[in-house]
C-alpha positions as CSV (number, residue, x, y, z in Angstrom):
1,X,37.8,-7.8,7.3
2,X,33.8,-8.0,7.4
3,X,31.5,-6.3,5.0
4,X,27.8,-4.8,5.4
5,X,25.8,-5.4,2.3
6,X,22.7,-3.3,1.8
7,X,19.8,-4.6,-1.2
8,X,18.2,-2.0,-2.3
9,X,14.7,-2.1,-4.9
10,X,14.8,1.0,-6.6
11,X,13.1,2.3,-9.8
12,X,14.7,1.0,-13.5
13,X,17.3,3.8,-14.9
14,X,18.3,5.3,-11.8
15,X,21.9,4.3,-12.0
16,X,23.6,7.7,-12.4
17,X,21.7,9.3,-9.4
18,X,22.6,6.5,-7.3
19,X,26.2,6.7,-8.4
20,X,26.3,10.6,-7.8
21,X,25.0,9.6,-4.1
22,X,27.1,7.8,-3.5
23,X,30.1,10.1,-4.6
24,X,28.6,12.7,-2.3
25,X,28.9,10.3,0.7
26,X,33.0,9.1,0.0
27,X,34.4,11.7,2.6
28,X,32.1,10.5,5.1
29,X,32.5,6.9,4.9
30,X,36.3,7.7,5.0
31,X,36.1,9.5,8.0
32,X,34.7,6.5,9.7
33,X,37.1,4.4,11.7
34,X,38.2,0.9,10.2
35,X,36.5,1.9,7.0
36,X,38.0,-0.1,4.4
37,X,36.6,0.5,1.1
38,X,33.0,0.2,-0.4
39,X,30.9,-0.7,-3.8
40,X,27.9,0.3,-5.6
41,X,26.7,-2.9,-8.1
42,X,23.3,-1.4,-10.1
43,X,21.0,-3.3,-12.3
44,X,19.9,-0.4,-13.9
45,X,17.4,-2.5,-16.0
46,X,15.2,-4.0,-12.4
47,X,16.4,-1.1,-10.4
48,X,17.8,-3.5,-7.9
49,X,21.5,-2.3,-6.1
50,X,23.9,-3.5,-3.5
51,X,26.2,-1.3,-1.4
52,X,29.2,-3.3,-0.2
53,X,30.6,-1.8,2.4
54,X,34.1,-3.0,4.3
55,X,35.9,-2.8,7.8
56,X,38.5,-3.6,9.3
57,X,36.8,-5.4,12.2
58,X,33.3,-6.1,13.6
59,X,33.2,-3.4,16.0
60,X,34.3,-0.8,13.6
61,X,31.4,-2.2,11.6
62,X,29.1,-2.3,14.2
63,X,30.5,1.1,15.5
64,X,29.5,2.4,12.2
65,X,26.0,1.5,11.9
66,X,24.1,4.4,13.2
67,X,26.3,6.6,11.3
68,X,25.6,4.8,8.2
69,X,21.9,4.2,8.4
70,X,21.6,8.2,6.9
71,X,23.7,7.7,4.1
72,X,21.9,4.1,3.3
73,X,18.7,6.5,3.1
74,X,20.3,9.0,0.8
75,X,21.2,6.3,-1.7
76,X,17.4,4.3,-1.1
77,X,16.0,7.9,-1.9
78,X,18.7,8.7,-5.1
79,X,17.3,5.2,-6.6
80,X,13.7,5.6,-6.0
81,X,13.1,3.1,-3.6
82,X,10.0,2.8,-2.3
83,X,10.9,0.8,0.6
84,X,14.2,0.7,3.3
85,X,16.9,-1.7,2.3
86,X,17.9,-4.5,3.6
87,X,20.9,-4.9,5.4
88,X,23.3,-8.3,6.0
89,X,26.4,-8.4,7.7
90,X,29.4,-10.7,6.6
91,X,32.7,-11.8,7.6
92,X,34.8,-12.1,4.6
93,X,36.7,-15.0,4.8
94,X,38.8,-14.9,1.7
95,X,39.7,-12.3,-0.7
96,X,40.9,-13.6,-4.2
């Protein structure tokens, strides 16, 4: 399994907006091959947020970037961030 995890630094309280962004965005990131499952973590007190985002396999991952870079806006743009996030890609090598 791998996982893309996106930073984002948003404006403080923007939580629910980010959330209902991301809701909006489920039957897409479904529709993507290998997708696996994903997560929103919010500090809605900083502002700052992760997207976790897994696959079944690096090239569905990678397969899955250019489709995925919109939606990554949406959710910059729900929390008010004033600049793109950034974006690391993992292998997940155990799963407790």
């Amino acid at each position: 399994m791998f996982a893309r995890v996106s930073t984002y630094k948003g404006s403080p309280g923007r939580a629910v907006e980010a959330s209902r962004q991301i809701e909006e965005t489920t039957d897409r990131l479904r529709a993507m091959t290998g997708f696996a499952g994903a997560y929103l973590l919010i500090d809605n007190t900083s502002g700052k947020a992760l997207t976790i985002t897994l696959w079944e396999s690096a090239e569905a991952m990678q397969a899955s970037a250019a489709a995925a870079n919109p939606l990554r806006d949406m959710v910059a743009q729900a929390l008010g961030a004033a600049e793109p996030p950034s974006v690391e890609m993992f292998e997940v090598a155990s799963r407790i």
